[in-house]
Residue, then its C-alpha position, 0 to 999 in steps of 0.5 A: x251121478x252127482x245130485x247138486x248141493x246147496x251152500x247150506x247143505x255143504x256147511x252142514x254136512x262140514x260142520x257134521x264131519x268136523x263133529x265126528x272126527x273131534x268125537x272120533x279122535x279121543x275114542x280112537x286114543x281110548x281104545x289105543x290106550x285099552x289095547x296097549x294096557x291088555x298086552x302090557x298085562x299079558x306079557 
């Protein structure tokens, strides 16, 4: 069931994941970092 897409709408939808992953990344490394840090303090 593949629905057709525009130009336009593929770009968008680009351009919307790039968001994302840029957002997605340094969020990933603060959660990382909290984690580490926690059991860093209860060793």
């Amino acid at each position: 069931m593949s629905t057709w897409v525009t130009p336009e709408e593929m770009e968008r939808k680009r351009k919307r994941n790039k968001i994302i992953l840029y957002v997605s990344f340094p969020i990933l490394a603060i959660l990382i970092s909290a984690l580490f840090t926690l059991l860093a303090n209860s060793i």
